[in-house]
One Martini backbone bead per residue (centre of mass of N, CA, C, O) as a GRO file, in nm:
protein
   73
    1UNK     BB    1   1.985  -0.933   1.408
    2UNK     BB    2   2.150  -1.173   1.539
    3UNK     BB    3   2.497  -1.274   1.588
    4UNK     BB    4   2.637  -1.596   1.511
    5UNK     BB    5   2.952  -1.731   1.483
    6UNK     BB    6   2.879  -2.024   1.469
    7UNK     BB    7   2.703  -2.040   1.222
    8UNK     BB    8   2.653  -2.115   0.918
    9UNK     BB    9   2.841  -1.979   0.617
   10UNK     BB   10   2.801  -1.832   0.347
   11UNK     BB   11   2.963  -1.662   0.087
   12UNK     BB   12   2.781  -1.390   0.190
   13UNK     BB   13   2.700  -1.430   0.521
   14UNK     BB   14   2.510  -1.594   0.545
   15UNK     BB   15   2.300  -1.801   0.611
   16UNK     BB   16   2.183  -2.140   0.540
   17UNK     BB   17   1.840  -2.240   0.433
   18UNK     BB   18   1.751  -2.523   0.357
   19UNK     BB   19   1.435  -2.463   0.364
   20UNK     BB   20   1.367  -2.194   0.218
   21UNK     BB   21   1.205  -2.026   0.411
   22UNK     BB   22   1.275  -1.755   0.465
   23UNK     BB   23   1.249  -1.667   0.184
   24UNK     BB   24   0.931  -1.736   0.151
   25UNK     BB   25   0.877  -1.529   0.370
   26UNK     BB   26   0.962  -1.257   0.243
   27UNK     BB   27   0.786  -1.307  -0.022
   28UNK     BB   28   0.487  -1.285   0.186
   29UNK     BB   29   0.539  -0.998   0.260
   30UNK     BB   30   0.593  -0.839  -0.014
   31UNK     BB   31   0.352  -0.936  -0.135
   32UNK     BB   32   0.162  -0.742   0.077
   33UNK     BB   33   0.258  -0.512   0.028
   34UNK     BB   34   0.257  -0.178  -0.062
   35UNK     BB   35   0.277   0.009  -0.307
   36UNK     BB   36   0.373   0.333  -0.408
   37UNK     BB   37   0.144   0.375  -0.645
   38UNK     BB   38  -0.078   0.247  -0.450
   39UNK     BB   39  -0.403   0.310  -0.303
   40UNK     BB   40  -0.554   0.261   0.032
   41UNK     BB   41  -0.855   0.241   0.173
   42UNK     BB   42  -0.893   0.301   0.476
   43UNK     BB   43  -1.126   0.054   0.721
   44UNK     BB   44  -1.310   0.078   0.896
   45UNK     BB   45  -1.437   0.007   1.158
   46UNK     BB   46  -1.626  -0.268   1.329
   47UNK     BB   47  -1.902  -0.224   1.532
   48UNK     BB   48  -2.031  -0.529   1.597
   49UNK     BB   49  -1.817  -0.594   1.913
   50UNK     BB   50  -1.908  -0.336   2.046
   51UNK     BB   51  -2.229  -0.367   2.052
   52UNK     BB   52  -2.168  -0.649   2.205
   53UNK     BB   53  -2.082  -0.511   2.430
   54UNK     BB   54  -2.271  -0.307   2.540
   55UNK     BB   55  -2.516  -0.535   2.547
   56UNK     BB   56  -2.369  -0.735   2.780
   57UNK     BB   57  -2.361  -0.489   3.008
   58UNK     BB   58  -2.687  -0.448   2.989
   59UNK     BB   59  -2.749  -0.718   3.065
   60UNK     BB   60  -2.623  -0.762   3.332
   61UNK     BB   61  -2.743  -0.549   3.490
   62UNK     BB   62  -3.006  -0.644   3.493
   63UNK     BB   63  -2.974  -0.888   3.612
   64UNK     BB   64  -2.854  -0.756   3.897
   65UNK     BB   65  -3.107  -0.567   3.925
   66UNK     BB   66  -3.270  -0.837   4.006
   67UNK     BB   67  -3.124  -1.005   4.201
   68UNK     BB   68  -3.147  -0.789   4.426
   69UNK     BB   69  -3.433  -0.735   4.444
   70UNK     BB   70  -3.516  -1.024   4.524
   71UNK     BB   71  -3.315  -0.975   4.789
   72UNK     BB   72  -3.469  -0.724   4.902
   73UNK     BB   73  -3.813  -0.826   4.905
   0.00000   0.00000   0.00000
């Protein structure tokens, strides 16, 4: 974090948070962290945007070339 000199500071040299965001946020993280004792199974990526990208591309081509063989028949 950047240093700023003019920053109004607490007795411990923290700057003072008057909304506890701050405080609120760091808690907000820490309790998402994983524990050190606790295992979780990395989850597949899931396959259903990636084959409608697919299937998007195959309908484009198909569509580009009925386009074609109209315009060139």
């Amino acid at each position: 974090m950047a240093h700023n000199p003019q920053a109004p500071q607490g007795p411990d040299g923290q700057a003072h948070d008057p909304a506890g965001s701050t405080q609120m946020f760091r808690a907000f993280v820490d309790e998402g962290s994983p524990r050190p004792g606790s295992r979780q199974a990395a989850a597949p990526a899931p396959a259903g945007p990636r084959v409608g990208v697919i299937v998007g591309v195959v309908v484009a081509l198909v569509v580009l070339a009925g386009v074609a063989w109209l315009a060139f028949s």
